[in-house]
C-alpha positions in Angstrom: 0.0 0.0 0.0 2.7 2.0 0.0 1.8 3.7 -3.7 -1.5 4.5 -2.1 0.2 6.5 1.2 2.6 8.4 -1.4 -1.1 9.2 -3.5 -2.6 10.3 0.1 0.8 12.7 0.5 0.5 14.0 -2.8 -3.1 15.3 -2.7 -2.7 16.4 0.5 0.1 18.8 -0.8 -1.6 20.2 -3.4 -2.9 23.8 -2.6 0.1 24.5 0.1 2.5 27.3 -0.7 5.8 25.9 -2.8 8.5 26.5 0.1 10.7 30.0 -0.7 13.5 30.0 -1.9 16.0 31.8 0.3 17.7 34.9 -1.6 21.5 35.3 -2.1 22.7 37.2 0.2 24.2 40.8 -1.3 27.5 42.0 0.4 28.1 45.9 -0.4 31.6 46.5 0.0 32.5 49.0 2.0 33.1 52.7 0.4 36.3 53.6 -0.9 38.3 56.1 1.0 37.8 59.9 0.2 40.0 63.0 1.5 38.1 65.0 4.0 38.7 68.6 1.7 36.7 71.7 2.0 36.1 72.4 -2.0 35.1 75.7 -2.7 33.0 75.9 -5.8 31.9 79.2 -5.9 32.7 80.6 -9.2 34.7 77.3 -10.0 35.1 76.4 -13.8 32.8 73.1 -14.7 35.6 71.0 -14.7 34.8 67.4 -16.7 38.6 66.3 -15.8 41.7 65.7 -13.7 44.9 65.6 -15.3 48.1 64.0 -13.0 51.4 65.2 -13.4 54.3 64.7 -11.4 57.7 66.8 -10.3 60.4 65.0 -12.1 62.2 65.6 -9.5 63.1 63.8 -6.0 60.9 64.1 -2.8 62.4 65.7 0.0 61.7 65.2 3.6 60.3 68.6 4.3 57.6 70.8 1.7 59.2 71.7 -1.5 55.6 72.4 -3.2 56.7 75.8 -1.8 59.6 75.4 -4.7 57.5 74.7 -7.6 55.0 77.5 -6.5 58.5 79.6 -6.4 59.7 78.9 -9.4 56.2 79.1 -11.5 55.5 83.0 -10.0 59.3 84.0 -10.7 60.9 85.4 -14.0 63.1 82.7 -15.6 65.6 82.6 -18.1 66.2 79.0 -19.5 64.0 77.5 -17.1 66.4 79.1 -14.0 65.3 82.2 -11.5 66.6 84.8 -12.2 65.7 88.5 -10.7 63.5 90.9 -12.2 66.9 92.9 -13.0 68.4 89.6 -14.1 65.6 89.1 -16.5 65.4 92.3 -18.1 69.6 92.4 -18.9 69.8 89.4 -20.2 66.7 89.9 -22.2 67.8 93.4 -23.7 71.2 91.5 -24.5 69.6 88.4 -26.1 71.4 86.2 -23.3 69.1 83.2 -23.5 66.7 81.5 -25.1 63.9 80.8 -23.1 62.0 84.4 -21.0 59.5 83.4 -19.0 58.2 86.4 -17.0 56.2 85.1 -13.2 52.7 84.0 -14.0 49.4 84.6 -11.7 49.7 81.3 -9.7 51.4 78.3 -10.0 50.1 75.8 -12.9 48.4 73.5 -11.0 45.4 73.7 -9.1 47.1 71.3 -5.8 50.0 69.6 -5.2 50.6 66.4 -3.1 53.8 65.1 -1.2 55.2 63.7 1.6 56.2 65.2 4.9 58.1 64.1 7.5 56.3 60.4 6.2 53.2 61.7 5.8 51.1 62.7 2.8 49.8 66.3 2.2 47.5 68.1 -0.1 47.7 72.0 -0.9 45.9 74.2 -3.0 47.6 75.6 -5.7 45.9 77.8 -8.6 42.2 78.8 -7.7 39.2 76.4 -9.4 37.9 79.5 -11.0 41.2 79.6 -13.3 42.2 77.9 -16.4 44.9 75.8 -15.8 48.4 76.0 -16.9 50.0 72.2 -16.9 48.8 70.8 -20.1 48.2 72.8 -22.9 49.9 72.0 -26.0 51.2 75.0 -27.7 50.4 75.2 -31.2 47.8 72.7 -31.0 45.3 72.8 -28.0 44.2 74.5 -24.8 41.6 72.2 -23.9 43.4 70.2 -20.9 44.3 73.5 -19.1 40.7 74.6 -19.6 38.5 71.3 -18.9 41.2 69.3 -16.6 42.0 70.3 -12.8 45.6 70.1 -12.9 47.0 67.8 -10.2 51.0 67.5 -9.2 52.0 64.7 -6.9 55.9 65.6 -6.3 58.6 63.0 -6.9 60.5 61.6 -9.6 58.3 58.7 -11.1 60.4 57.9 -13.9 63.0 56.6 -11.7 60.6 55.0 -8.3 57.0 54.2 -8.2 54.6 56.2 -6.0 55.6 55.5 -2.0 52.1 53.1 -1.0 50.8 55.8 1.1 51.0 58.9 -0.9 49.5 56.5 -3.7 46.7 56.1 -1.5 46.4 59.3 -0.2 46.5 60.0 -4.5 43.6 57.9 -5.0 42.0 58.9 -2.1 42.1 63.0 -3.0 40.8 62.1 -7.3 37.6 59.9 -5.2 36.7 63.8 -3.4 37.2 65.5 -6.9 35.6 63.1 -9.0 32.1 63.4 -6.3 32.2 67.1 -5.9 32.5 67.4 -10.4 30.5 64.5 -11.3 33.9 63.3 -13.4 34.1 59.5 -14.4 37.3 57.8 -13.7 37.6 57.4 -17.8 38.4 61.5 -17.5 41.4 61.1 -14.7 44.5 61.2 -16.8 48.4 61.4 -16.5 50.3 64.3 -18.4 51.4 62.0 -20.9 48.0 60.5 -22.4 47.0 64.1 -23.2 49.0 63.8 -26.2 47.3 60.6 -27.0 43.9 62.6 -26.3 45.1 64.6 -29.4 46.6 62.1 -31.6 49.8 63.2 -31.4 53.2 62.0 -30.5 54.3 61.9 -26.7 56.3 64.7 -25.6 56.3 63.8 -22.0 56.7 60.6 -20.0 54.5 63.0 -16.7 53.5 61.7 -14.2 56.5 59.1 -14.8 56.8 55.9 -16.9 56.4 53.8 -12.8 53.3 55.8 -12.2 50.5 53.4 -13.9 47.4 55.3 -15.0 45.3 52.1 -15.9 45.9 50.4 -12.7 45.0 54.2 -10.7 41.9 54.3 -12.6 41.5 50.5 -11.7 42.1 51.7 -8.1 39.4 54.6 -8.2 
């Protein structure tokens, strides 16, 4: 009788709710780091960008973003300061072939470093100014105009990014990105600029050991 107990089962089965089946369960990862920065956007430019470039040049264990902002408000002859009185001499006397008289700010809009072993953002050129870090002369303006300009100081042709500035990196283009509404397919290095505009390389910036695709993998 056992085919008549199973037949007795069956019907008395039939009408009852099919058991649920549990749902996956949906793990949100945890939010990425983001620098806590006071962003002033009044009167900012809508920038769609961020363009990285770096120093070419070694850290040092105290600030030398103080240099950089030095040297870009100074007048230079062959890409060293000289004085105002300098300038104008060797000008008159055609000593030189490169006159750069001081511009309004420094190029970029902030610079990163490390100091004492720690990292460090500063402001640099104000948001409501075109840049002046990667326009192409001759052929386009467009990255100084559309592109916050960002310089993280250090050689990065020679060493890759120290872990915790490279964090701290990452960590500063996450704040940007949300306060601009920029994608991570706009954040840049120096170098792809010239890609941008389908012409040849002129720079390496921000250093052959500083990998864009895997930053932007990282955002």
């Amino acid at each position: 009788m056992k085919w008549l107990t199973g037949f007795i089962e069956w019907l008395t089965g039939l009408g009852k709710p099919a058991p649920k089946e549990s749902s996956p369960t949906v793990v949100t990862p945890p939010p990425k780091p983001r620098l806590e920065l006071a962003v002033d956007v009044s009167g900012s430019r809508s920038w769609k960008g961020i363009c990285w470039h770096h120093s070419a040049s070694p850290d040092k264990v105290t600030r030398d973003w103080d240099g950089i902002v030095k040297y870009h408000t100074s007048h230079r002859v062959d890409f060293n300061i000289v004085t105002p009185e300098e300038f104008e001499r060797r000008q008159a006397n055609n000593q030189g072939k490169v006159f750069q008289k001081p511009w309004k700010a420094v190029g970029y809009h902030g610079g990163t470093e490390l100091v004492n072993g720690e990292p460090i953002f500063q402001w640099g050129r104000s948001l409501s100014m075109v840049g002046a870090h990667a326009g192409v002369a001759g052929v386009s303006n467009q990255f100084n105009e559309d592109f916050i300009g960002l310089c993280c100081i250090g050689n990065y042709d020679a060493v890759s990014p120290d872990p915790k500035l490279w964090e701290f990196n990452l960590a500063l283009t996450r704040t940007l990105m949300d306060v601009f509404k920029i994608s991570k397919e706009e954040v840049i290095g120096h170098r792809e600029v010239f890609d941008r505009l389908k012409i040849p390389r002129q720079k390496s910036c921000p250093g052959l050991k500083f990998d864009m695709n895997q930053f932007r993998a990282e955002i």
